[in-house]
Backbone bond lengths (Angstrom), bond angles and torsions (degrees), N, CA, C in turn:
res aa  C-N    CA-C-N  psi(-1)  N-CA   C-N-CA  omega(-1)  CA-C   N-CA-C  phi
1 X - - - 1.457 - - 1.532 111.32 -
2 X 1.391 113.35 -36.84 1.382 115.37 161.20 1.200 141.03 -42.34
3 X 1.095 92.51 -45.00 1.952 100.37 170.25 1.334 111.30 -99.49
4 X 1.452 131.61 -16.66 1.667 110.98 154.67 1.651 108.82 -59.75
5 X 1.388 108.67 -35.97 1.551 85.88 -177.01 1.771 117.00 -87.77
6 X 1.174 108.48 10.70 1.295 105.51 169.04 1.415 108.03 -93.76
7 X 1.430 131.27 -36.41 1.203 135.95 154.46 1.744 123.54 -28.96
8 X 1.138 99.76 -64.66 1.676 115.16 -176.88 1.676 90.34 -58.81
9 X 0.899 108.61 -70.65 1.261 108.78 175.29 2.055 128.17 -14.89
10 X 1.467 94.48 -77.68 1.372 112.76 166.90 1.615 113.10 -60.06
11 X 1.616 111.34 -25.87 1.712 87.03 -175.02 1.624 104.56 -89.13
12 X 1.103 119.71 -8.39 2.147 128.24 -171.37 2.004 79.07 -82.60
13 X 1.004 124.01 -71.07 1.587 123.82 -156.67 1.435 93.55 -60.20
14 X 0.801 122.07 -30.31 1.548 110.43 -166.84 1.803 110.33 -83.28
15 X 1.608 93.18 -51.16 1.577 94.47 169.27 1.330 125.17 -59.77
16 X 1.323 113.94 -8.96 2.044 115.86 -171.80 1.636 76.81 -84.83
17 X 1.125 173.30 -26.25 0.888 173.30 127.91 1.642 118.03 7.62
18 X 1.791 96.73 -66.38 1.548 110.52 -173.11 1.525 117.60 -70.86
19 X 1.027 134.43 -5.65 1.825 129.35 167.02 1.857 109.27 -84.77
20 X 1.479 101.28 -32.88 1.798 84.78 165.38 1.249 99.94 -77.40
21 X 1.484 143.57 -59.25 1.450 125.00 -135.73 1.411 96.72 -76.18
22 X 1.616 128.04 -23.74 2.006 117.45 168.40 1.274 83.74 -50.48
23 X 1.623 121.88 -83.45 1.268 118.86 -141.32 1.757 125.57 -53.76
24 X 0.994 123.48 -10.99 1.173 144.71 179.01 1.264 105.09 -97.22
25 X 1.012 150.17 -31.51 1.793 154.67 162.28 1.388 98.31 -69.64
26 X 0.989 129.49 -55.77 1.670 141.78 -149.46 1.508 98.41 -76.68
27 X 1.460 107.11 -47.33 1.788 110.07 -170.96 1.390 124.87 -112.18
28 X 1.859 111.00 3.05 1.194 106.84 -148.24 1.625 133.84 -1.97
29 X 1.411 103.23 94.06 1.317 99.81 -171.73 1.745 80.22 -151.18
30 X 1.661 101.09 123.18 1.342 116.72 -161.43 1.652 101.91 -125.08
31 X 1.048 107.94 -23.89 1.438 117.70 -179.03 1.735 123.80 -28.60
32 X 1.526 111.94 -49.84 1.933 109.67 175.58 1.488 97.91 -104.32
33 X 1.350 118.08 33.36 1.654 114.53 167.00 1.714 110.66 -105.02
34 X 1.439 134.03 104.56 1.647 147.90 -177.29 1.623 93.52 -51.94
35 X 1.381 99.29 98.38 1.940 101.99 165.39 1.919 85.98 -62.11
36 X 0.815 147.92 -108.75 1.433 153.34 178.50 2.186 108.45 19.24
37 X 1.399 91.50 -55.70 1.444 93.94 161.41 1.357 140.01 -57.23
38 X 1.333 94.68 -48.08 1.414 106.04 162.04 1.420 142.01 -61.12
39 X 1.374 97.41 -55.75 1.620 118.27 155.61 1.446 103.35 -22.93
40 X 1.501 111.74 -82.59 1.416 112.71 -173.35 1.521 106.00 -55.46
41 X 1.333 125.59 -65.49 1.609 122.28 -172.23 1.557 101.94 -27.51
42 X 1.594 119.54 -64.91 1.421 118.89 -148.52 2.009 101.22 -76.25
43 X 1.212 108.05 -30.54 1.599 106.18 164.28 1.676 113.05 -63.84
44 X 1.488 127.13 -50.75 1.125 109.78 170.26 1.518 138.16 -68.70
45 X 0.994 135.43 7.29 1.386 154.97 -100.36 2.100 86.12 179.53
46 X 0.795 124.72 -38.21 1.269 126.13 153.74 1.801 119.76 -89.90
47 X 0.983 120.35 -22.63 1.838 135.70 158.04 1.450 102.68 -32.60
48 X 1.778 86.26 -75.32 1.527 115.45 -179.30 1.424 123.41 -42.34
49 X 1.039 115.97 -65.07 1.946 135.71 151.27 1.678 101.33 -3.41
50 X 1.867 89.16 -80.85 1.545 96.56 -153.14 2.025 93.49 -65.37
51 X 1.601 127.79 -33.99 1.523 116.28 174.01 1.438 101.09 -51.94
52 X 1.420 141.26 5.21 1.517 118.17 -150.68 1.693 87.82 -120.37
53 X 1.741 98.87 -36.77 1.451 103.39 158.70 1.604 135.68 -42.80
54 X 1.539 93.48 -64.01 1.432 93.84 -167.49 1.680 114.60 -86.52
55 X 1.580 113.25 -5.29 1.494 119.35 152.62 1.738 122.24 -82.00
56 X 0.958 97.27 -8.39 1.982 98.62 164.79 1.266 80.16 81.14
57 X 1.163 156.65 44.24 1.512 131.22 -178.85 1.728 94.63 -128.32
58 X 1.688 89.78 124.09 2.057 109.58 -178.32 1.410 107.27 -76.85
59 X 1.593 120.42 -37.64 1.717 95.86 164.15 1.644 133.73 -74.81
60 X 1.778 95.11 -19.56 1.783 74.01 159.88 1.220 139.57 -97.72
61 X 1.598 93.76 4.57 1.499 103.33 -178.15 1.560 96.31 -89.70
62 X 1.260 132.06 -63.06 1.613 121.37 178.60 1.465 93.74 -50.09
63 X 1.278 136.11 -97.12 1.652 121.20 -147.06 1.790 103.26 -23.45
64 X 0.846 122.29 -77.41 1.714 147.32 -179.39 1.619 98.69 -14.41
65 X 1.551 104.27 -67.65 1.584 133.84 -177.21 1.843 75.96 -50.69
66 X 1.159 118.28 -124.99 1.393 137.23 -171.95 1.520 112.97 -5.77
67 X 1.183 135.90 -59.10 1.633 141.32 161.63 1.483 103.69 -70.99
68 X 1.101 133.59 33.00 1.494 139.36 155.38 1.738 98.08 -104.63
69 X 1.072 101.55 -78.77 1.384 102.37 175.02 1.701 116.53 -36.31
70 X 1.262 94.23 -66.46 2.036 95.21 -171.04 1.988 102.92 -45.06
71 X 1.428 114.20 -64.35 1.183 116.02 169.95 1.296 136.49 -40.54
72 X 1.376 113.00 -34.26 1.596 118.05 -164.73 1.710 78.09 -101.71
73 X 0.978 155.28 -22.67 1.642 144.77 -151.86 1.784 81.74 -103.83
74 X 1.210 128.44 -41.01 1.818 129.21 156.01 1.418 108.10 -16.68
75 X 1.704 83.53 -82.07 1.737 119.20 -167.57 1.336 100.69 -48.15
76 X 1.264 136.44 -39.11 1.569 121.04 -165.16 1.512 114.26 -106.91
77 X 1.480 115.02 -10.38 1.533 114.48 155.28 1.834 112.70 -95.95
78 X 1.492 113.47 23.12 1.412 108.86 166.51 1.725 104.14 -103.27
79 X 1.349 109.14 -30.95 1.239 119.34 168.95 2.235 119.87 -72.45
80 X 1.449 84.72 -50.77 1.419 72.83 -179.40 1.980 112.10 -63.54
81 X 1.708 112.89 -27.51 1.217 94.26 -163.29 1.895 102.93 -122.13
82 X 1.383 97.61 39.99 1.662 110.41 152.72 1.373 117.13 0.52
């Protein structure tokens, strides 16, 4: 039961994710997105990863894995399109 609810868990956080990173691909328009927020999000969010590593645990390592990507693919069209 533990890891379904760590599951459910990781797939809702991860998906609040996917309507900015379309919308941000789709329009590049980066302008009310905090490079500062991100920065930190996509560094902690890699923290998380490597705890997901060295606890053997597949929902925090996939959520982590998956909101690495959506975030950091954010992070680098907030930078490229300033």
């Amino acid at each position: 039961m533990t890891e379904i609810i760590g599951y459910i868990g990781a797939i809702l956080t991860t998906l609040a994710f996917v309507p900015q990173a379309i919308k941000t691909i789709r329009y590049k328009h980066t302008k009310d997105i905090s490079l500062l927020m991100y920065i930190i999000f996509v560094s902690g969010i890699s923290f998380w990863f490597a705890y997901g590593v060295l606890l053997n645990s597949m929902p925090i390592i996939l959520a982590n894995a998956v909101s690495f990507c959506l975030s950091g693919t954010i992070l680098i069209l907030k930078i490229k399109y300033k």
